[in-house]
N, C-alpha and C positions, 0 to 999 in steps of 0.2 A: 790277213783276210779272215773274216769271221762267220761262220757259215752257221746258222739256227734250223735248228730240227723241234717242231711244233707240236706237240702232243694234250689234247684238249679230252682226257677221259669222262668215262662215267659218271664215278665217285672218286671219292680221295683213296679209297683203298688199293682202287687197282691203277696198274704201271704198266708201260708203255712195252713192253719187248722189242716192236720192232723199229721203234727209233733207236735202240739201246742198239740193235742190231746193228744199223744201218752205220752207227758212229763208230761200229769196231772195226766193221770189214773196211770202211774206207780210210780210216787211222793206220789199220795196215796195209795198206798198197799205198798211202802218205810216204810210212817207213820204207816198205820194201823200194820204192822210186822217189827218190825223194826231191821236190820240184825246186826248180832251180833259182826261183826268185829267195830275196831274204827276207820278206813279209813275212810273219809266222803266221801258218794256215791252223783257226783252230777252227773246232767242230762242238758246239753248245748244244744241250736240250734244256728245252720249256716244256715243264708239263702244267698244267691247269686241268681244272674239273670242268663239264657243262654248268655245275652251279656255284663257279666265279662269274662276278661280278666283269660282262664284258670289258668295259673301261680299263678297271685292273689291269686287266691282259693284254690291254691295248699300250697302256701305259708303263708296264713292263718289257714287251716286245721291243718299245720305240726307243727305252734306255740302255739297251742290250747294243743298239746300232750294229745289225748286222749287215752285215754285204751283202746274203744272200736267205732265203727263208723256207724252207721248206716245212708243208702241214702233212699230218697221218690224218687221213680222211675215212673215216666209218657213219655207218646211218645214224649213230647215237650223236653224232658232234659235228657232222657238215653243216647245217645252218648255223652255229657258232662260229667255225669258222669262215664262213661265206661273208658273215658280219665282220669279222674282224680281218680279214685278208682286204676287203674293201676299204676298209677306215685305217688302213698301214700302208699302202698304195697312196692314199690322200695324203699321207705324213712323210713316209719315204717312197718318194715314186721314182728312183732310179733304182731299188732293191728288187733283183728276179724276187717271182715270187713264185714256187710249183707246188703241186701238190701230188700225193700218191696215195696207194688206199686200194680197200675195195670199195668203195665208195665213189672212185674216181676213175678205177681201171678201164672197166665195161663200154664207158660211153663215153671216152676221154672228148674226143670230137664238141660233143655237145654242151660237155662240160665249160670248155674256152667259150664257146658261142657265147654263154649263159653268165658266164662271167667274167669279162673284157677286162679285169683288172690282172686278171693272173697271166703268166707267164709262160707254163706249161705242164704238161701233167706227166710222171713218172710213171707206166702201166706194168701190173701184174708185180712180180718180186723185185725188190726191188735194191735188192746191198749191192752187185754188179752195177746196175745203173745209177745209182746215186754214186758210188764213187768217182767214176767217170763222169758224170755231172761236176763234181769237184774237180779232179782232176780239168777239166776244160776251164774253169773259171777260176783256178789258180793260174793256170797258164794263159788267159784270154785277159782277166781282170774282165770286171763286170761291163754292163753294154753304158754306152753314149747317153747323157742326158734327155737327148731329144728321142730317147728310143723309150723311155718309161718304162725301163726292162723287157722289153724284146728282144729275142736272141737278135744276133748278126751272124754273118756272114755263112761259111755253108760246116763249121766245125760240128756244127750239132748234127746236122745231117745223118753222121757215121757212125753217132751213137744210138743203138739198137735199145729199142723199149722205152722210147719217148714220143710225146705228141706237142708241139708248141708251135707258138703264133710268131712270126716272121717281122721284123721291124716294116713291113709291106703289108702287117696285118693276116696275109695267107698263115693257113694252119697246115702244117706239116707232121705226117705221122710215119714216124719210123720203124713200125711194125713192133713185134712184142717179141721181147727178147726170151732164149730158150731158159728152160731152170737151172739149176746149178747145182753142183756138189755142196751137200750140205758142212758134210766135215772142214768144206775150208774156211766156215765162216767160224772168226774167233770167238770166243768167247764173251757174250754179251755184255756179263756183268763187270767185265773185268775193265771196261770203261768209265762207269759208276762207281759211288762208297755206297756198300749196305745200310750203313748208317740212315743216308738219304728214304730209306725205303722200308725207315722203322713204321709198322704197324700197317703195311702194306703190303699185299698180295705179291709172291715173287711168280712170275709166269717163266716156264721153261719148256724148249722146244727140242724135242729126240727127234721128228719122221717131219717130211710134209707130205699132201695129198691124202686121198682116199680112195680106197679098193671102192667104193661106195659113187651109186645114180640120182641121190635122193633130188628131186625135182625144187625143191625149195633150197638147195644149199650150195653156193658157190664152191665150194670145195670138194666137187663133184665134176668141176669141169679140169681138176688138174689131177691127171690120173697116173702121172710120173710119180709113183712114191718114192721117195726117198729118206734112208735113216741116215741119223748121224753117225758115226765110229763110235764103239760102243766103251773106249779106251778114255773116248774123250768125255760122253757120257756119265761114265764113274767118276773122272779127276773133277767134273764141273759139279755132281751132284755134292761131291766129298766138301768142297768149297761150302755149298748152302749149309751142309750137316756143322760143318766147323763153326759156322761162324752162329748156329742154334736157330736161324729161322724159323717160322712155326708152319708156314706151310708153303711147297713147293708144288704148284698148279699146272700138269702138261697141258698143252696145249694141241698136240697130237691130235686130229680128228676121230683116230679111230686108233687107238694105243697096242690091243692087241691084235693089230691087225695081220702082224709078222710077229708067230708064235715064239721063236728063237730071241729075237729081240723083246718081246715084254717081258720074260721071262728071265731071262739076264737081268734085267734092270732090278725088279723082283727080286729076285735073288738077295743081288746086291744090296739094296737098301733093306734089308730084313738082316742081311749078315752087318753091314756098318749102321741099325739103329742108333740115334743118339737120346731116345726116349719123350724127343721135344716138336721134331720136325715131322710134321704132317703131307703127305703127297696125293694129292690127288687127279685122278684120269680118267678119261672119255673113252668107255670101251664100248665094243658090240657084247652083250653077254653071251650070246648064240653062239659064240666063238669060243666061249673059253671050253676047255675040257679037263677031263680028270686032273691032269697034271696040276693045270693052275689053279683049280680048285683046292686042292690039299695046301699047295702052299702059301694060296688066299687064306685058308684056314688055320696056319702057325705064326699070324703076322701079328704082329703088340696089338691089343685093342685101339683103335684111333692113327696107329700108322698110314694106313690107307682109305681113301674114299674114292666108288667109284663112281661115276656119273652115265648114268644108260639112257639114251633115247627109246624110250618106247614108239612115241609119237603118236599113236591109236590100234587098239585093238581089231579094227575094222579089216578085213581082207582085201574088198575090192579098193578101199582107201589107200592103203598099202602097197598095192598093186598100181595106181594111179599114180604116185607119187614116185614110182620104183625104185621100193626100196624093200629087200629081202631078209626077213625078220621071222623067223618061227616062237610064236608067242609063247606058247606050251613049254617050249624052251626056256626062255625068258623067266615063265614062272617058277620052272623047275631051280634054275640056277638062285635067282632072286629068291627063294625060296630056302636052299641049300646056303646061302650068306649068310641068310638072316640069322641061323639057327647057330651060328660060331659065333653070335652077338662081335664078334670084332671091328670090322668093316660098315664102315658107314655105306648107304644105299644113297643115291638121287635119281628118281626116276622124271622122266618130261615126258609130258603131253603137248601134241599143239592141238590147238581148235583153227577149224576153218578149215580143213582138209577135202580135196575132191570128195565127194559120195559118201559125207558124212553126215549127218542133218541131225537134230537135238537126242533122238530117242538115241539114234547108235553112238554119240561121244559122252552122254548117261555112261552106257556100258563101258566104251573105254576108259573113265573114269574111273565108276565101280571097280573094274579089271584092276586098273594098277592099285588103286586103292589098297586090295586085298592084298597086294603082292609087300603091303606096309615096308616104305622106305621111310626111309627118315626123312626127306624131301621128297613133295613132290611137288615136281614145277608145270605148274599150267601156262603154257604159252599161248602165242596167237600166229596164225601163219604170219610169215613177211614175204613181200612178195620183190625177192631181190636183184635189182637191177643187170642183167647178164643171166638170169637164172633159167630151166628149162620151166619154171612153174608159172614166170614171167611172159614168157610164149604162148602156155596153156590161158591163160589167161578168160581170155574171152570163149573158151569152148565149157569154161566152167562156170559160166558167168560171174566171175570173181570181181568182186569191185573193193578195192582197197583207197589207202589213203595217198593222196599226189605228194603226200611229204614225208621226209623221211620220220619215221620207219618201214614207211609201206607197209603196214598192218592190214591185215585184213576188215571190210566192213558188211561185207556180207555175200554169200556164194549163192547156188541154186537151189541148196540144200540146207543153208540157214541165214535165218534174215535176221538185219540190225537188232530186232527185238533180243532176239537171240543170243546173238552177240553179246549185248547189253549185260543179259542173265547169265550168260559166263563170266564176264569182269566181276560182277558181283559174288561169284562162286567163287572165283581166284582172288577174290581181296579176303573172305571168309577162311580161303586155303591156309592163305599168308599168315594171317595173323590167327590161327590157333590151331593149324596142325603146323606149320612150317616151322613156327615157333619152338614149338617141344615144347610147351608151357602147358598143354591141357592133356595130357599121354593121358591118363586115369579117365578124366571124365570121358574124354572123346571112347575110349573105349565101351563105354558102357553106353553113353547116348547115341551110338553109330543104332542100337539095337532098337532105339525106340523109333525110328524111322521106315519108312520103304527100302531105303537104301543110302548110303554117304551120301552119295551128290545130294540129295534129297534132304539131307541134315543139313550141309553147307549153304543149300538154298534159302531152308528155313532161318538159319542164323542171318543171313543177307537180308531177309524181308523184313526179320525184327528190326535189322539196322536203322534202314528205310524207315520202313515205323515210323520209330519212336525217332526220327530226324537224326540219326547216330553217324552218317558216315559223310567223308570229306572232313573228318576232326579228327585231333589227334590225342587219344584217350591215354591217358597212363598205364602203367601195366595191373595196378590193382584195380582200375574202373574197367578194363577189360573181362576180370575176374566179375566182376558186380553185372556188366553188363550181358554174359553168358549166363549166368545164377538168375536175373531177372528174365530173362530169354525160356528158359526150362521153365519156371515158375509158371508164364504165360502158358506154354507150348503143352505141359503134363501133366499139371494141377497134383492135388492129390498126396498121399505121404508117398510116394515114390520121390518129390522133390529132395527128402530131407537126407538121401541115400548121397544125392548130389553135389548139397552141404560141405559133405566128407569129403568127397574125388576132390572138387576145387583146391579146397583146403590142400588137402594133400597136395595135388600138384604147386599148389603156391611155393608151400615151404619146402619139396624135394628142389626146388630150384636156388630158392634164398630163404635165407632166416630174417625175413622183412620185418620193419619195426611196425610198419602202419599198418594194421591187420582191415581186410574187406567186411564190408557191414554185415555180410552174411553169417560170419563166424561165426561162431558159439562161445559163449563166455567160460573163459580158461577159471574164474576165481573161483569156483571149489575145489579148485586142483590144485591150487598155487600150491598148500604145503605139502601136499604130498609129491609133486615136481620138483619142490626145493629139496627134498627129502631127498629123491632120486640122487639128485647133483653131488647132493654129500654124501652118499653114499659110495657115489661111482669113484670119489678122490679118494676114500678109506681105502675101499675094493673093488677097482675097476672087474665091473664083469661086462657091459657094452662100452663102452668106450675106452676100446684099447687105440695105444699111443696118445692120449692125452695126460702123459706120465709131465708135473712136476706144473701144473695148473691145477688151480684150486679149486671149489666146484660154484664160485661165483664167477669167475672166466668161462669154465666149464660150460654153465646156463647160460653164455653169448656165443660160444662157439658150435654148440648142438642145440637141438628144440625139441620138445616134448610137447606134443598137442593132444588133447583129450578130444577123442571124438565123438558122436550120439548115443554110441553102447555102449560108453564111459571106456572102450579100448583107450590108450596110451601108446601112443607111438613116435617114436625118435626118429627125428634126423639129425643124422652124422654128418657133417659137412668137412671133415676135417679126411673120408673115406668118400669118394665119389665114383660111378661108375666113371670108367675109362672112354669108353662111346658117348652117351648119352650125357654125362656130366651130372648126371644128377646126385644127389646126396643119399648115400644107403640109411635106409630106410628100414625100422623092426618092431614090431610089436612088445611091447615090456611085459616081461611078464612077473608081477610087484603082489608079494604078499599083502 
């Protein structure tokens, strides 16, 4: 028997964890009872992207000939699968077909209503129930032709944390089964080859649940937390370190929620660095204290990234949503990071929050702005199926989207107009502070404004303008089209101060061959650039370890750029910052 486990992500870079889950724990109670037919039971994953080619997937699925098919349902990929679960029932209509998810848990009921081709739905956690799912349909073999995969008889009944439709068509729901000790579930990856998951985000799971109320977020309703054994924790993390991964992403909702435990882990991976593997986690910062601070502070640069929700600087926002955050804190911490340059920051915003309306999420903007993370993600509420936000709903006059993602489209407090004017802020976020490609300019042009948001808005309306957005511009037209943007926006030799920043940010990133029209012409410098190069092979005095390269290598593997006050400045690309990646950067100083 051949049981298929679906997984239809984002992107290509991220992987599936909890199908990887679902095939360990139930491989091991395969083992541990092992069923008494001599069919051999095996357990397959299909992963695909949302931007495969449905067909593809369809046509993949149908060569696999599975017995039985189960999909991972999230708001990023249920109409995907809704299409394709449809069009596989047409192909194989005697294969069950279920599905689980958070996407499916909340309203499983209406879920079968809504789509009469499926089978049944796995609710809430789901590696106890999906095994047993197995276990029933190794031992059942699948249902009767004429039942087009409806269960039979009353075997499913007695398994806890399902909802499915009855060869009589009745829908039957077996209530939601309790959580589980997390320790006993195996080892994920140990079902997969790493290989499979070259150049691909590895997701890994210590705690479930959340000490945390927040009104928007499903992982507020399961308030059971649970950690893993923190024994098994170190053997699983030692695995990713060995094998050099580059980064290992918890998924923890709230990591340092249980000071003992992040702090072990912490430890741990600062004591076993392998200098390659990257981890990063979703804390509350308000939580951390002296302890973890100091030894956030001795961590390799680029070891750790942590990811903090802000969500708004707004109080009564805040408070609406309930979720208990001292911002002052936040600053403080976020603040005290910053200053050890080691630790990468990601701060999040959402927009669309109860008693938020344009001028107060300005400010919360501004606010994190200043708290300068290296990301900062502008979100949009979602308004998610089971949630307490989903309730509020109509008290906030919140009108969102009827599909998924359930985004928000506009509250009592900000209208679609509005709306609009933050997508445009957050596409401007993206692409030049998200980036890290504009650090210099954006520094100085933040001054020539009201305020950041106020700059990011102006760069959005040039967009518009001059017809620039919904294209997809190179990275050096991005350069040209920021430079053209100031030019309008300042007039004046203040412009040609700007000249420089770009420039400079261009080449701290790359020593690019195609240079932006903006430049300034290098040719009176050539010989004495070249001059530089042979110099530094005689006697290196800047570029140490470039021992046993000649200084025509030399001038391809650093750059020398002459800027408006005829300064001379090198990048080192062969020396980069540890965080930031960018190339060290110095002033020459040339008889």
């Amino acid at each position: 028997m051949k049981i298929l486990l679906v997984a239809v992500n984002a992107k290509y870079i991220h992987s599936n964890l909890g199908i990887y889950s679902l095939k360990a724990y139930a491989r091991q109670q395969l083992e541990a009872d092992p069923p008494r037919t001599q069919d051999p039971v095996t357990i397959e994953l299909a992963e695909y992207t949302i931007n495969h080619q449905l067909d593809a997937c369809l046509q993949d699925l149908y060569r696999r000939k599975p017995d039985v098919i189960g999909f991972s349902c999230y708001i990023w990929n249920i109409e995907s699968i809704r299409s394709l679960a449809a069009d596989i029932r047409k192909l194989l209509p005697h294969v069950p077909l279920w599905l689980g998810g958070p996407e499916v848990s909340y309203d499983a009921r209406k879920v079968l209503q809504d789509m009469p081709f499926i089978t049944g739905v796995m609710k809430g956690e789901g590696e106890e129930t999906f095994a047993q799912l197995v276990r029933y349909y190794v031992d059942n073999g699948t249902e009767d032709p004429a039942d087009c995969g409806k269960v039979r008889g009353q075997g499913l009944s007695r398994l806890t944390g399902l909802t499915y439709r009855g060869p009589d068509g009745v829908i039957t729901d077996t209530g939601i089964r309790p959580v589980m000790d997390l320790s006993r579930i195996p080892f994920s990856y140990d079902c997969i080859k790493l290989e499979e998951l070259e150049h691909r985000i590895i997701y890994y799971e210590s705690s479930r649940g959340c000490p945390f109320s927040c009104s928007y977020c499903l992982s507020s309703i399961d308030k059971q937390i649970r950690f893993r054994n923190l024994d098994l924790v170190k053997e699983e993390l030692l695995f990713f370190l060995n094998a050099g991964v580059p980064q290992v992403k918890f998924v923890d909702r709230t990591f340092n929620c249980k000071k003992s435990h992040a702090m072990a882990i912490w430890r741990w991976i600062q004591e076993h660095d392998n200098g390659v593997t990257n981890f990063h986690f979703e804390i509350a910062a308000d939580l951390l204290g002296e302890e973890e601070m100091e030894l956030l502070a001795g961590m390799r640069p680029g070891l750790v990234q942590l990811e903090i929700g802000v969500q708004t600087t707004n109080v009564q926002a805040l408070e609406a949503i309930r979720r208990k955050t001292d911002i002052d804190e936040i600053r403080r911490i976020t603040s005290r990071i910053n200053a050890g340059r080691n630790v990468h920051q990601h701060l999040d915003l959402i927009a669309g929050l109860p008693y938020e309306g344009m001028e107060s999420f300005q400010k919360s903007f501004d606010d994190v702005y200043s708290m300068e993370p290296e990301q900062l993600q502008l979100g949009f509420l979602k308004v998610l199926k089971g949630s307490y936000m989903e309730e509020k709903a109509p008290d906030y006059g919140l009108v969102y989207s009827s599909t998924p993602p359930y985004e928000v489209l506009s509250t009592r407090w900000l209208s679609y107009d509005r709306i609009l004017e933050l997508k445009t802020v957050e596409d401007m976020v993206e692409v030049h502070y998200n980036s890290r490609q504009f650090t210099c300019t954006l520094k100085a042009l933040e001054k020539e404004f009201p305020s950041p948001y106020q700059m990011f808005l102006a760069m959005g309306e040039y967009y518009q303008k001059h017809g620039l957005t919904g294209m997809n511009h190179s990275r050096i037209a991005r350069y040209e089209i920021l430079f053209a943007m100031i030019e309008e926006y300042l007039h004046g030799p203040s412009v040609e101060a700007y000249r420089d920043r770009l420039t400079a940010d261009l080449y701290l990133r790359e020593n690019v061959k195609s240079r932006p029209s903006f430049a300034r012409d290098q040719a009176p410098y050539k010989s004495k650039i070249r001059d530089f190069f042979i110099s530094e092979e005689k006697n290196p005095r800047y570029l140490a370890g470039y021992e046993g390269f000649d200084s025509r290598q030399m001038s391809k593997m650093a750059h020398v750029e002459a800027m408006g006050d005829k300064t001379l400045v090198l990048f080192d690309y062969r020396n980069r910052d540890p965080l930031t990646y960018n190339a060290r950067a110095c002033v020459l100083e040339l008889n």
